[in-house]
C-alpha positions, -999 to +999 in steps of 0.1 A: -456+764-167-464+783-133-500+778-114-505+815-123-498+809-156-520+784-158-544+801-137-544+824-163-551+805-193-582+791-177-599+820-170-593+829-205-607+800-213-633+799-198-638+839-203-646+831-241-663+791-237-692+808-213-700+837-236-697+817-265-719+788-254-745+817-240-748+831-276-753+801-290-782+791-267-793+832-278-794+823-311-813+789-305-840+806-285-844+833-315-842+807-339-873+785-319-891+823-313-890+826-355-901+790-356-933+799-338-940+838-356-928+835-387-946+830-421-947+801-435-948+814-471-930+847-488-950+878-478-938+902-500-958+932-485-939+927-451-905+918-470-901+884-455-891+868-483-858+851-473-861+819-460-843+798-431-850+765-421-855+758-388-857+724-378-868+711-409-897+739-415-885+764-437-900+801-432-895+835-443-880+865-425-859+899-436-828+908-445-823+923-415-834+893-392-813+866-410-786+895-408-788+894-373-795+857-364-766+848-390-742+875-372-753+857-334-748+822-347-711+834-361-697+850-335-708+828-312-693+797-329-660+819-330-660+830-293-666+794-286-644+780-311-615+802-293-626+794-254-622+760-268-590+763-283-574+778-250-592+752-230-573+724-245-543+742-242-549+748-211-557+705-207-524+701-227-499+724-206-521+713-172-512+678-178-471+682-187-470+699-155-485+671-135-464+643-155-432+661-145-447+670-108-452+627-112-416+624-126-402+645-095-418+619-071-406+591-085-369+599-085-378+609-054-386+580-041-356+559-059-335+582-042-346+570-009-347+533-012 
């Protein structure tokens, strides 16, 4: 594969791993911000009466919130998932190139001694 090529791939790579890793760390700061505001018990006035557990303390939001922080966690676990996928091919075709860059130099050098 050529260096631009390769040059390529990473920055795809990396183009969906860094937005993908920064939603995730979104969705844990929402998740810790709920942690902190949210009811403990269904209030039924306010609607909150879907519940999420959050580090082992379960409390009650909207539709619309778990909507939301469900949609953030998704989509960030796919835009990572993907980032991560190029990544290792980007490892994989990285590392054939430098075995038959290594391959070249040895014949190389049989073919001077």
């Amino acid at each position: 594969m050529r260096p631009a090529q390769l040059a390529t791939l990473k920055f795809f790579a990396l183009l969906f791993l860094l937005p993908g890793l920064a939603g995730l760390i979104v969705s844990a700061t929402i998740s810790t911000s709920y942690l902190e505001k949210m009811p403990r018990v269904p209030v039924i006035s306010e609607d909150r009466v879907v519940p999420r557990e959050i580090h082992g303390i379960v409390v009650y939001q909207t539709k619309e919130e778990d909507k939301k922080l469900s949609s953030i966690e998704y989509w960030s676990v796919g835009v990572f998932v993907v980032g991560l996928g190029l990544g290792l091919v980007f490892l994989e075709k990285w590392g054939a190139t430098q075995a038959r860059y290594g391959e070249d130099d040895d014949e190389l050098a049989e073919d001077r001694s």
